[in-house]
Backbone as JSON, one array per atom type, in Angstrom:
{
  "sequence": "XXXXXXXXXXXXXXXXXXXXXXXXXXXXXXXXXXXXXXXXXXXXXXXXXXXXXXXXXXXXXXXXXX",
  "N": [[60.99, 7.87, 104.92], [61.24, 10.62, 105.99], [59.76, 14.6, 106.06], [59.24, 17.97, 106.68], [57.44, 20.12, 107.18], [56.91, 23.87, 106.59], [55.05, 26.6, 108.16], [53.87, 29.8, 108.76], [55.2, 29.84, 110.8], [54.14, 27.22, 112.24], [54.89, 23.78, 112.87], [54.83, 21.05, 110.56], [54.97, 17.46, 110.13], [55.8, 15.47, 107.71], [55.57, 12.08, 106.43], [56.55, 9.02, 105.53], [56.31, 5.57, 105.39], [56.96, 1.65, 105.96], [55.31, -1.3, 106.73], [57.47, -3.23, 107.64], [58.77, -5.83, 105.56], [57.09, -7.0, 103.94], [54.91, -5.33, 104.17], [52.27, -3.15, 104.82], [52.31, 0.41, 103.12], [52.69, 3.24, 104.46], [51.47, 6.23, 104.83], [52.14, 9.41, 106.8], [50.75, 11.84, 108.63], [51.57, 14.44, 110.69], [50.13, 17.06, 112.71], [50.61, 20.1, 113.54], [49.56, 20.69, 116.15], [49.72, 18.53, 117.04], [47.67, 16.1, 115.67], [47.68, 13.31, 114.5], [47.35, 11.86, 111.59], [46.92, 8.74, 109.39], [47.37, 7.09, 106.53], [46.99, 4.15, 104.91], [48.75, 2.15, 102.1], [48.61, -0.05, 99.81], [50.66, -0.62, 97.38], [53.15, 0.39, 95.28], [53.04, 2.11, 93.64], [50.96, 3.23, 93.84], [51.24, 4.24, 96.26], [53.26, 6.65, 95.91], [51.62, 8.27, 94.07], [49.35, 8.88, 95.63], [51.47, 9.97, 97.58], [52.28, 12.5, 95.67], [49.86, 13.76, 95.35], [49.28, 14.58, 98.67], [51.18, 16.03, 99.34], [51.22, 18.08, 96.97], [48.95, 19.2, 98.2], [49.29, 20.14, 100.26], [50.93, 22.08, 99.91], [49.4, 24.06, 98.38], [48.02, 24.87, 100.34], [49.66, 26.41, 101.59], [51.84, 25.63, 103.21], [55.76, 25.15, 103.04], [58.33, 23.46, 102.85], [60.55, 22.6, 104.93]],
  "CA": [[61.37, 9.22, 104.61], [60.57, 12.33, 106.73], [59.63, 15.74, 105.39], [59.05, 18.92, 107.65], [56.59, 21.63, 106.27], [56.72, 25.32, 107.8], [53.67, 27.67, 107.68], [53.74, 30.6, 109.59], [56.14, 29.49, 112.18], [54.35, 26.03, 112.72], [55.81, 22.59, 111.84], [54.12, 19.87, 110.0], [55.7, 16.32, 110.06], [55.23, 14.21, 106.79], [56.56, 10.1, 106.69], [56.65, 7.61, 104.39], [57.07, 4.28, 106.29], [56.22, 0.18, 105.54], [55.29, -2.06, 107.95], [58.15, -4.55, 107.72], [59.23, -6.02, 104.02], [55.59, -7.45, 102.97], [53.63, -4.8, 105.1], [51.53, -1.57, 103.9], [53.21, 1.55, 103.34], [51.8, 4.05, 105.45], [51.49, 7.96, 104.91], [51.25, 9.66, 108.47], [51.03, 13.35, 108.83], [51.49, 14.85, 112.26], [49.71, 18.35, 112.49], [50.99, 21.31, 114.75], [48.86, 20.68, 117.27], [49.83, 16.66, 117.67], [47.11, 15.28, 115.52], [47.79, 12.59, 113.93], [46.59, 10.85, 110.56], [47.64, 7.38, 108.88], [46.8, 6.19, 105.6], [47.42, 2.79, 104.35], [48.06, 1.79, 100.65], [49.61, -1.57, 99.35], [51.8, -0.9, 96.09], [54.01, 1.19, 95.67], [52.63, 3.41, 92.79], [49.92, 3.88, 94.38], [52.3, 5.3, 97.37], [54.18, 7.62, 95.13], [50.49, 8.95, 93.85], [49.01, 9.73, 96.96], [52.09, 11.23, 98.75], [52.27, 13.54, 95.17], [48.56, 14.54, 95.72], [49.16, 14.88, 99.55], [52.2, 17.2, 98.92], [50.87, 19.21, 96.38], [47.8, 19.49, 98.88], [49.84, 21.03, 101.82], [51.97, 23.64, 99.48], [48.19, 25.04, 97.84], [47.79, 25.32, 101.78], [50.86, 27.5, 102.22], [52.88, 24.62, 103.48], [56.37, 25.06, 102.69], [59.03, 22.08, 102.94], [61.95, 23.02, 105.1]],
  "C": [[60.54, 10.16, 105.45], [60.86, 13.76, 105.78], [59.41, 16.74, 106.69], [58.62, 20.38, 106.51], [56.58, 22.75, 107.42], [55.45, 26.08, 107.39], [53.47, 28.35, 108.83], [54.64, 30.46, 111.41], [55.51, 28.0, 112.69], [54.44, 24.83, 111.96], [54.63, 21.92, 111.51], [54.93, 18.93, 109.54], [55.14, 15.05, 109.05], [56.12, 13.1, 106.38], [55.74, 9.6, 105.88], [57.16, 6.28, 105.08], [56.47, 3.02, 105.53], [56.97, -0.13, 106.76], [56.28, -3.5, 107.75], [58.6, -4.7, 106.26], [58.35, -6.07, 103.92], [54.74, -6.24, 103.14], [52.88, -3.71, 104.2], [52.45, -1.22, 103.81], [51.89, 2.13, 103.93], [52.64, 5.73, 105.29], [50.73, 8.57, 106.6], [52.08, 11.46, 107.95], [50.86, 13.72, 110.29], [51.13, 16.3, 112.34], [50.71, 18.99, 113.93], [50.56, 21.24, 115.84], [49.09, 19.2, 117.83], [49.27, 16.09, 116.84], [48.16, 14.71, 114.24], [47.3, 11.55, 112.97], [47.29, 10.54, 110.02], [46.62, 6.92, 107.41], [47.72, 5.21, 105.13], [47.72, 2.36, 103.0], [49.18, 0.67, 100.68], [50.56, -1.58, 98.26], [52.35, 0.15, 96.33], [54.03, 2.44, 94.63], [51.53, 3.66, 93.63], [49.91, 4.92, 95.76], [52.44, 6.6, 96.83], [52.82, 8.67, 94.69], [49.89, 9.5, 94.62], [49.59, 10.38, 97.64], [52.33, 12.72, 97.33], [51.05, 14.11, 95.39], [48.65, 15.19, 97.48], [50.54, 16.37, 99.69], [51.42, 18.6, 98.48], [49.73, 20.09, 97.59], [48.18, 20.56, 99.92], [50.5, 22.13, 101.08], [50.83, 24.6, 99.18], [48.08, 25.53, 99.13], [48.4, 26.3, 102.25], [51.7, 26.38, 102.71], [54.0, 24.83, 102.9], [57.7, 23.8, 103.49], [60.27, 23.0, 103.19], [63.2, 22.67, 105.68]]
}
């Protein structure tokens, strides 16, 4: 799953991926500027928990989902 956050005219690119059937899931955010950060988690609540904390995290920011 892809998301796309706006803030002030620049984008922010948030994914939800797994590596294959067995693999991690992997949270990657792509900032405005290119950077790029990956976190790893293995279940799949524990997915769903961290991308609601990473969410909420970017809207307190001004982040809006568009």
């Amino acid at each position: 799953m892809i998301w796309f956050f706006d803030k002030d005219g620049k984008k922010l690119r948030y994914e939800m991926t797994r590596q294959g059937a067995t693999g991690p899931y992997r949270l990657v955010v792509t900032d405005p500027d290119g950077r790029v950060s990956i976190e790893e988690v293995k279940e799949p609540l524990e997915l769903i928990q961290r991308s609601i904390h990473l969410v909420n995290s970017l809207k307190n920011q001004g982040w809006r989902v568009c």
